[in-house]
N, C-alpha and C positions, 0 to 999 in steps of 0.2 A: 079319500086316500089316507092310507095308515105310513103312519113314518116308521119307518124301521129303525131302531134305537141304534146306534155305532158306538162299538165299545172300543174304548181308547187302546191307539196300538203302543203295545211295550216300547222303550226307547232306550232297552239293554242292547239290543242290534247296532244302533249306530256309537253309541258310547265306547261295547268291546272291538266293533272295526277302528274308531278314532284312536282307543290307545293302543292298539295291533301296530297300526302305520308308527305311531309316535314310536313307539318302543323299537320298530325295525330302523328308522332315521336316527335314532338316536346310537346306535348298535352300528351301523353302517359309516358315518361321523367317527365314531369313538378307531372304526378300524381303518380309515384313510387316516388319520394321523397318528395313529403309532406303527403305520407299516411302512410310511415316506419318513426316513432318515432328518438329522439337521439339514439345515440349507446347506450348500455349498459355499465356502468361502473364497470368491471369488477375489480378493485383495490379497490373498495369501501370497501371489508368486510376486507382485508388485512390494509387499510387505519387506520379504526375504532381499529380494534386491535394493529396496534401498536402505536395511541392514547392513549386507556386504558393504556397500558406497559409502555410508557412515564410517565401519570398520576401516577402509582402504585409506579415507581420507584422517580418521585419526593417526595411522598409521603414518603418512604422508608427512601427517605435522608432527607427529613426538621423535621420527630421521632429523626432517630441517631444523628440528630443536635442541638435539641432542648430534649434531654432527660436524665437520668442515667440510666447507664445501668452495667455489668460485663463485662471488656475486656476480664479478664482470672484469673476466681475466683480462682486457685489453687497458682495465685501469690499475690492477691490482689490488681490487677488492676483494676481500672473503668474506665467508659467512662462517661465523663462530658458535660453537655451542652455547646455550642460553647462562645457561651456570658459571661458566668461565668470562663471558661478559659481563656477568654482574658480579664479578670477586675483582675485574680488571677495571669497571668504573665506578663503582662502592669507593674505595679509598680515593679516588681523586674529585669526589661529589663531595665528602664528606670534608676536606681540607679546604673546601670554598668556605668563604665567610655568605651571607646571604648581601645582599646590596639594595637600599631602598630602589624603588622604580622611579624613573625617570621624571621630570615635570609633565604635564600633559598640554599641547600644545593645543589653544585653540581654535577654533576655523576663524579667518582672515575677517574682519568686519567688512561688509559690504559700501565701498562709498555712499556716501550719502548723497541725495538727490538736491538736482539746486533749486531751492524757494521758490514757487511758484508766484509769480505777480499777478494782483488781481487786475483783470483785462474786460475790459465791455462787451458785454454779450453779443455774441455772434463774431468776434473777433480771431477765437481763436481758432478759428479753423482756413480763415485765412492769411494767419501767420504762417501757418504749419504748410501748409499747398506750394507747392513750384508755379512761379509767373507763369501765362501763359508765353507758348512760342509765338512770334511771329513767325508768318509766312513771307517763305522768298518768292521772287517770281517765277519760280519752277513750279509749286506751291507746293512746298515740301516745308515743314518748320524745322527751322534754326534752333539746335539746341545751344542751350551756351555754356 
């Protein structure tokens, strides 16, 4: 039997399909993201609104700061503007002298416990215990 020689097959075939494909994936890639836009900002309307609420409540606070109002008309208190309370108690802070603080009182000492006496062992638990009751003749014990 004669071998038939085999002569090696070119391996330009699979190299220009390989980079065929690569070049089309990459080309294909390139055009799904620049033809989907940015993402959507989905925090946007939540953003806005609690801007406005921000706004609303500054607003809320530079009125009650800057205005008179009724704290609690059934006592006759008001509410004053910020600026005008502080030129109304400025000068009457200022005409205090300061005043050291007071002594500081300390917590009460605890009586003191009475001296214990030394006692023979096993003693003291029969000091401490209630006599027994006797029993009446019902037989029920007599406290006393």
């Amino acid at each position: 039997m004669s071998e038939i020689p085999q002569t090696p097959k070119s391996a330009w075939p699979i190299y220009l399909f390989g980079f065929i494909a690569l070049a089309l994936f990459l080309i294909g890639a390139l055009a799904l993201l620049s033809s989907s836009g940015p993402p959507p900002d989905e925090g946007a309307a939540r953003s806005e609104e609690r801007t406005k609420a921000y706004a609303d409540l500054q607003t809320e606070n530079k009125t009650q700061l800057e205005s008179f109002a009724w704290a609690d008309k059934a006592k006759g208190t008001v509410q004053i503007p910020i600026d005008l309370a502080i030129q109304l108690t400025l000068p009457r802070l200022q005409s205090q002298q300061p005043s050291p603080a007071g002594p500081i009182n300390a917590p009460a000492a605890a009586p003191a416990a009475p001296p214990e006496t030394e006692a023979a062992p096993g003693t003291e638990l029969a000091e401490t215990l209630p006599a027994p009751a006797e029993p009446t003749p019902s037989g029920e014990p007599v406290t006393p």
